[in-house]
PDB file of N, CA, C and O in Angstrom:
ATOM      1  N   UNK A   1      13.196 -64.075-109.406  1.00  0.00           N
ATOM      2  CA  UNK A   1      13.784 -63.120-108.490  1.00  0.00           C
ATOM      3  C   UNK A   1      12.830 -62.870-107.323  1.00  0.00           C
ATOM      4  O   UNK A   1      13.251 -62.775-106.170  1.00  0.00           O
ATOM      5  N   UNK A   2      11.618 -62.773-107.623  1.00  0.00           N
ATOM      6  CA  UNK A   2      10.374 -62.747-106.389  1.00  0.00           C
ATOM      7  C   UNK A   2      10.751 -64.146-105.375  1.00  0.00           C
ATOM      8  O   UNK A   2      10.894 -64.032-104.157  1.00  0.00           O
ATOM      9  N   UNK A   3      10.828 -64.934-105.816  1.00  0.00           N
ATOM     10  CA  UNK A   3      11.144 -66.000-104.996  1.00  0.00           C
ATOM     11  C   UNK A   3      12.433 -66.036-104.144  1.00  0.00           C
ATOM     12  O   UNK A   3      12.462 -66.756-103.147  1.00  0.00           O
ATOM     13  N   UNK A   4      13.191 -65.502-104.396  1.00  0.00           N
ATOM     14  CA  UNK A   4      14.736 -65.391-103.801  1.00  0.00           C
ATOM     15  C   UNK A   4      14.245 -64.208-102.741  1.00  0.00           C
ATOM     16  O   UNK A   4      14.514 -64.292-101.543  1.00  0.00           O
ATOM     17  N   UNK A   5      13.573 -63.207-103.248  1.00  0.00           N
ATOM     18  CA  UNK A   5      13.540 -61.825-101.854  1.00  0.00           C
ATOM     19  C   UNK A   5      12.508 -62.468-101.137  1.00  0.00           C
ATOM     20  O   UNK A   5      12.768 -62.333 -99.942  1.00  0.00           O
ATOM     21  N   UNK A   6      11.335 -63.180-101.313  1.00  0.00           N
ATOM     22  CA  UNK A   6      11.016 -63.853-100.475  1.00  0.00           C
ATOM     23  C   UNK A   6      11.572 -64.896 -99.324  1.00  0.00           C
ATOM     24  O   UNK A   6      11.430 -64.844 -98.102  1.00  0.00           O
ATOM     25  N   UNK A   7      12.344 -65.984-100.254  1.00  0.00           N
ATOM     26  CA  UNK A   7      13.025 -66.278 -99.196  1.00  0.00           C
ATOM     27  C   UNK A   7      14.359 -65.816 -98.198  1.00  0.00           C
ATOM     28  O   UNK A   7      14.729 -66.305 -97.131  1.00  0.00           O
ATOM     29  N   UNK A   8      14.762 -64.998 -98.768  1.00  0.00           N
ATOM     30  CA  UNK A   8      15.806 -64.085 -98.119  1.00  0.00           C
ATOM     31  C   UNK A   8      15.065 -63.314 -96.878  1.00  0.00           C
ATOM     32  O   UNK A   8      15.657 -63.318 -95.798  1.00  0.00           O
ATOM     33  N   UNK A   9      13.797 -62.652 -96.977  1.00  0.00           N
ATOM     34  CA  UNK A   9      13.241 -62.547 -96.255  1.00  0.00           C
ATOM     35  C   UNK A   9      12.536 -62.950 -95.107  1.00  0.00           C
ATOM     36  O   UNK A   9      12.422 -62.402 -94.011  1.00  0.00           O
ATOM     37  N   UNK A  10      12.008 -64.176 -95.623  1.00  0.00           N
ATOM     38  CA  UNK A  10      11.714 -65.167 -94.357  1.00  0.00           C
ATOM     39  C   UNK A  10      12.531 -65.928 -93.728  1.00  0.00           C
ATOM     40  O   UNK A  10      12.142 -66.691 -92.843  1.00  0.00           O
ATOM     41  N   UNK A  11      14.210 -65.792 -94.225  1.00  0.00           N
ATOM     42  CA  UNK A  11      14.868 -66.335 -93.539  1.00  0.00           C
ATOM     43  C   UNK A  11      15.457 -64.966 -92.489  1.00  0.00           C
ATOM     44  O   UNK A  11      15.692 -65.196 -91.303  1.00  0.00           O
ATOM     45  N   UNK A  12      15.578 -64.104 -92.849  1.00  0.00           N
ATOM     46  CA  UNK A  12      15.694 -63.193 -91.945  1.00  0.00           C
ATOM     47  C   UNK A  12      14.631 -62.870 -90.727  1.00  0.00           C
ATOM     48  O   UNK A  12      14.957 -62.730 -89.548  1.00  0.00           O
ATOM     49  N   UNK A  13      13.494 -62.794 -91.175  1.00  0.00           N
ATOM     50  CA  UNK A  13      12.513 -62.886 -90.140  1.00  0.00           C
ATOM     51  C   UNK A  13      12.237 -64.158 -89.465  1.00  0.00           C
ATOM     52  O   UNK A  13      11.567 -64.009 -88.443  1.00  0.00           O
ATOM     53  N   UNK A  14      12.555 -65.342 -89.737  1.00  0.00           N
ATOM     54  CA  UNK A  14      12.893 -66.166 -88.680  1.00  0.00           C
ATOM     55  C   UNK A  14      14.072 -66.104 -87.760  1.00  0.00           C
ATOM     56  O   UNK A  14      13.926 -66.564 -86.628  1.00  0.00           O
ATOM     57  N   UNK A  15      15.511 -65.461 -88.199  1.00  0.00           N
ATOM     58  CA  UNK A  15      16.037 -65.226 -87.724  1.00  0.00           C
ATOM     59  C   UNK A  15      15.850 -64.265 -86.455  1.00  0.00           C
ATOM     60  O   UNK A  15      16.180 -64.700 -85.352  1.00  0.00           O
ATOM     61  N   UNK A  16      15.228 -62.719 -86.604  1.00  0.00           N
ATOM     62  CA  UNK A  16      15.565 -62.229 -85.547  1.00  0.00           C
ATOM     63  C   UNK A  16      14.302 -62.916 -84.815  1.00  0.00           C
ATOM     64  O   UNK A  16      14.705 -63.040 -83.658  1.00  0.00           O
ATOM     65  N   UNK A  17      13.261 -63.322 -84.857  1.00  0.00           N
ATOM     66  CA  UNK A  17      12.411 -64.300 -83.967  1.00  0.00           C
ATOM     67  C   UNK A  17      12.855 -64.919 -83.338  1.00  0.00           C
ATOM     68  O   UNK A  17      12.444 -65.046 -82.184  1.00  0.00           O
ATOM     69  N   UNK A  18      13.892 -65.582 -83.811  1.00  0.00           N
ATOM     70  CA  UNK A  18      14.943 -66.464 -82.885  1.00  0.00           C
ATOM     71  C   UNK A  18      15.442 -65.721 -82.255  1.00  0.00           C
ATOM     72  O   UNK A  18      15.139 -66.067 -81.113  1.00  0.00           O
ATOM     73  N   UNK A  19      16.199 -64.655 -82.178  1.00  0.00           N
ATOM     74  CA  UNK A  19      17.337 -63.759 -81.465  1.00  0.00           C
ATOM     75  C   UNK A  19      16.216 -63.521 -80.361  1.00  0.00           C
ATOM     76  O   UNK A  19      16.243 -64.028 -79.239  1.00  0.00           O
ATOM     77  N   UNK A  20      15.299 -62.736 -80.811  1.00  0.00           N
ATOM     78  CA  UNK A  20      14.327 -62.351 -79.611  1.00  0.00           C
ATOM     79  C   UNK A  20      13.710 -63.076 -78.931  1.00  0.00           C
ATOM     80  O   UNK A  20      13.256 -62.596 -77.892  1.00  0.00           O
ATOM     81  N   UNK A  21      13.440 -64.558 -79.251  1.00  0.00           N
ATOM     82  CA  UNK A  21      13.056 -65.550 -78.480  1.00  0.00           C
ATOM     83  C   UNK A  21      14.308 -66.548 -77.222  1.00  0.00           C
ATOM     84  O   UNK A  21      14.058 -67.533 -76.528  1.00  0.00           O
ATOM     85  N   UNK A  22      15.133 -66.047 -77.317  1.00  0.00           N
ATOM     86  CA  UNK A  22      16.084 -66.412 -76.685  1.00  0.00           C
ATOM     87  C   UNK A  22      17.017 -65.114 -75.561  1.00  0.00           C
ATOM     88  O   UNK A  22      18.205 -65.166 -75.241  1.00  0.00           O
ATOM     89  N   UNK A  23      16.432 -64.506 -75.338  1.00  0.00           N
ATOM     90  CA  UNK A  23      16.653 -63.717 -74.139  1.00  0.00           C
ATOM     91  C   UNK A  23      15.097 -63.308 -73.274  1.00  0.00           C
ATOM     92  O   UNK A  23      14.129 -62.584 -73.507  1.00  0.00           O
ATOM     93  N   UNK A  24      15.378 -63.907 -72.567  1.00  0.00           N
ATOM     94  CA  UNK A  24      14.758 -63.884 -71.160  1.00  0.00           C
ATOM     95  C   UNK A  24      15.109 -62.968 -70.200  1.00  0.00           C
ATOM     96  O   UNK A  24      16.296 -62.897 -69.879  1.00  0.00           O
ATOM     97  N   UNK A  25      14.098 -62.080 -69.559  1.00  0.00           N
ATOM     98  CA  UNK A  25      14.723 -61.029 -68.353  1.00  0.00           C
ATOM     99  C   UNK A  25      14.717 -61.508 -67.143  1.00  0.00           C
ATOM    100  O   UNK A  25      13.770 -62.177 -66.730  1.00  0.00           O
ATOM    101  N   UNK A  26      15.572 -61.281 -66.556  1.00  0.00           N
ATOM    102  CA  UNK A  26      16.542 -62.113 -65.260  1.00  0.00           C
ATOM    103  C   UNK A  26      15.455 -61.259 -64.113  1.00  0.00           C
ATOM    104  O   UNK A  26      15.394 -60.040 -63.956  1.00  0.00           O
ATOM    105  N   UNK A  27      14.649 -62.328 -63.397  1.00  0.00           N
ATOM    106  CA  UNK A  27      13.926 -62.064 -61.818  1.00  0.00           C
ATOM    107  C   UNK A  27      14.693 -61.617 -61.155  1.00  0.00           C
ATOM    108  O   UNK A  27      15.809 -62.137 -61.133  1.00  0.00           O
ATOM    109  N   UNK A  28      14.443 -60.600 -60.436  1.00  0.00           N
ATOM    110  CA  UNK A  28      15.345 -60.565 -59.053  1.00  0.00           C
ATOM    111  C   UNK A  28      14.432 -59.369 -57.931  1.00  0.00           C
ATOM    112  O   UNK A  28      13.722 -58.401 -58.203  1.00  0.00           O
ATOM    113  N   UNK A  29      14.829 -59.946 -56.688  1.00  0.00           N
ATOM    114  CA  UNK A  29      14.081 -59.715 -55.205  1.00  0.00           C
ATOM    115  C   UNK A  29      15.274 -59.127 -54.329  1.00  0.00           C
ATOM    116  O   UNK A  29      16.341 -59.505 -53.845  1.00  0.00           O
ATOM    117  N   UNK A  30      14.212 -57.597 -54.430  1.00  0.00           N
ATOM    118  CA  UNK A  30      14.962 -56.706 -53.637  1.00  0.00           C
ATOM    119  C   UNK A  30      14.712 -56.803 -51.688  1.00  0.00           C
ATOM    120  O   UNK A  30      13.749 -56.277 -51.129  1.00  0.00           O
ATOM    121  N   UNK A  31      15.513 -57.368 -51.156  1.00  0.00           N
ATOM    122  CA  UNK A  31      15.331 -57.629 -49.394  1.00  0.00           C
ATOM    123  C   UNK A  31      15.528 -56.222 -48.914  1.00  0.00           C
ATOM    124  O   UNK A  31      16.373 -55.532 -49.484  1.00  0.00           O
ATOM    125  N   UNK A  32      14.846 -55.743 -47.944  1.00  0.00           N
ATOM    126  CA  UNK A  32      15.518 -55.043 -46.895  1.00  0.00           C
ATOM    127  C   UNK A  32      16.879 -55.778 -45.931  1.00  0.00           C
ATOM    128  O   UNK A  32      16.825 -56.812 -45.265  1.00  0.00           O
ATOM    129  N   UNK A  33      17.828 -55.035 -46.091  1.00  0.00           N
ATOM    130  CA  UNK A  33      18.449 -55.828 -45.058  1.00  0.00           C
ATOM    131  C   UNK A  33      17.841 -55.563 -43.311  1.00  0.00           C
ATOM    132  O   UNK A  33      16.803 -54.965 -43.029  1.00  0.00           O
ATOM    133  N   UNK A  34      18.595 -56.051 -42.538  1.00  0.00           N
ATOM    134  CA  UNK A  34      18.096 -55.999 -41.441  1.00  0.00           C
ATOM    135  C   UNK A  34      18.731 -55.216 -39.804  1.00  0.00           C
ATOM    136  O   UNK A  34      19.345 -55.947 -39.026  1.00  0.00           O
ATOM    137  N   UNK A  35      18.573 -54.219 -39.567  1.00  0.00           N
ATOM    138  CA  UNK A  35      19.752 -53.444 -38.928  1.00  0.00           C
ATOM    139  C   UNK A  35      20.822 -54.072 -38.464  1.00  0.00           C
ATOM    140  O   UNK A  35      20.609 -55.265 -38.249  1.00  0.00           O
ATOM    141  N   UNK A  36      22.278 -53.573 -38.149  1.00  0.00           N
ATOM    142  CA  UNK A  36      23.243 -54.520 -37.604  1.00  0.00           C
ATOM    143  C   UNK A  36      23.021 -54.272 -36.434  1.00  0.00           C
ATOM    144  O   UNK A  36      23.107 -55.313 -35.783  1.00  0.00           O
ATOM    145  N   UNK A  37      22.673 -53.054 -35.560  1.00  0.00           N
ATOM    146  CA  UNK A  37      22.607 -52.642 -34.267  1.00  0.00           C
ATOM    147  C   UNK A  37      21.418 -52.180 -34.014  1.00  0.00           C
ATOM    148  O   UNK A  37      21.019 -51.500 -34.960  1.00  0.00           O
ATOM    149  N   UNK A  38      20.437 -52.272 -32.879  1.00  0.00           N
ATOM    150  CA  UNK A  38      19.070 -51.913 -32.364  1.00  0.00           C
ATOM    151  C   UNK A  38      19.448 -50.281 -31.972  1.00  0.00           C
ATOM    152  O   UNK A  38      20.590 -50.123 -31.540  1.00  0.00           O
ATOM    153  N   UNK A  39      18.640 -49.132 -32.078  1.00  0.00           N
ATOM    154  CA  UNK A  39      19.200 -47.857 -31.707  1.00  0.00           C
ATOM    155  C   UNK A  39      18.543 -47.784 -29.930  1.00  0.00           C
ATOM    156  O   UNK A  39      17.363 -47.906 -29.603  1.00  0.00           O
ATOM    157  N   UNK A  40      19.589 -47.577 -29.123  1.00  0.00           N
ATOM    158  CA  UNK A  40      19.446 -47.226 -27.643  1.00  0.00           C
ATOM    159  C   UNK A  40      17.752 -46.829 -27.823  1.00  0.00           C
ATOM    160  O   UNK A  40      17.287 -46.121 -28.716  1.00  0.00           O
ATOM    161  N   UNK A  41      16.899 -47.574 -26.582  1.00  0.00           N
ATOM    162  CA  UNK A  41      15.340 -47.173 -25.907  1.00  0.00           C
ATOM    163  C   UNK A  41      15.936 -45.854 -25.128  1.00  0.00           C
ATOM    164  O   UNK A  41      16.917 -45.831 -24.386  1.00  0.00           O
ATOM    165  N   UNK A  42      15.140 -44.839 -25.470  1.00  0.00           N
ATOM    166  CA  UNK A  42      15.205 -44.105 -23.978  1.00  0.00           C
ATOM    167  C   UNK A  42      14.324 -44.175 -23.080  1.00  0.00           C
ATOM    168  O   UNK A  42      13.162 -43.877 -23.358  1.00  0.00           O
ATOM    169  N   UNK A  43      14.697 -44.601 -21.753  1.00  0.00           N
ATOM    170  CA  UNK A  43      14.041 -44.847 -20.778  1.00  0.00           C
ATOM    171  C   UNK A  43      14.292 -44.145 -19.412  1.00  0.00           C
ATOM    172  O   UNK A  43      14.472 -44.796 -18.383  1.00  0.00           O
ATOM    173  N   UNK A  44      14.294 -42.830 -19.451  1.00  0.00           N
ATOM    174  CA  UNK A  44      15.005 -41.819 -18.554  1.00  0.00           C
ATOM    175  C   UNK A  44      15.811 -41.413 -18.821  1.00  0.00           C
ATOM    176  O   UNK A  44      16.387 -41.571 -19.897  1.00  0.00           O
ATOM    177  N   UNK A  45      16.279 -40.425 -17.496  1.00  0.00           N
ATOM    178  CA  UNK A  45      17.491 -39.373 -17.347  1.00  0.00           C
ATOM    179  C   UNK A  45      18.815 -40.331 -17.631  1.00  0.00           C
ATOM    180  O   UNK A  45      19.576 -40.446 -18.591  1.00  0.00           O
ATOM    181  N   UNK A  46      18.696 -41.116 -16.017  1.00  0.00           N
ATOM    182  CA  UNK A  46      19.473 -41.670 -15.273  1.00  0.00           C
ATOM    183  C   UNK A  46      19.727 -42.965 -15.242  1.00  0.00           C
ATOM    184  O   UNK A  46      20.710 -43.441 -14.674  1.00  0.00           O
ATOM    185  N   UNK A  47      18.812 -43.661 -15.882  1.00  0.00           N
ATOM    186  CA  UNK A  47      18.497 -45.130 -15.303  1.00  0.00           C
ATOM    187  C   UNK A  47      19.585 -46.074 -16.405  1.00  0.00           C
ATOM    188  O   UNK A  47      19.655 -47.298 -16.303  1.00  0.00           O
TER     189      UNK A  47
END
């Protein structure tokens, strides 16, 4: 019976080793975007 919970066991702990060895966290790159419109220079009253 020691031999059976043993291997019941190490087959489970290979198992979730596997589960957890098979997800990878996904890279990702946050950009600024880039304005669509420049905001008006002020350059005088009038001009």
């Amino acid at each position: 019976m020691s031999k059976s919970i043993k291997l019941i066991t190490l087959a489970g702990l290979l198992a979730a080793v596997s589960a957890c060895a098979g997800q990878r966290e996904e890279e990702f790159v946050v950009v600024d975007p880039e304005p669509i419109s420049q905001e008006p220079v002020y350059t005088g009253k009038y001009k």
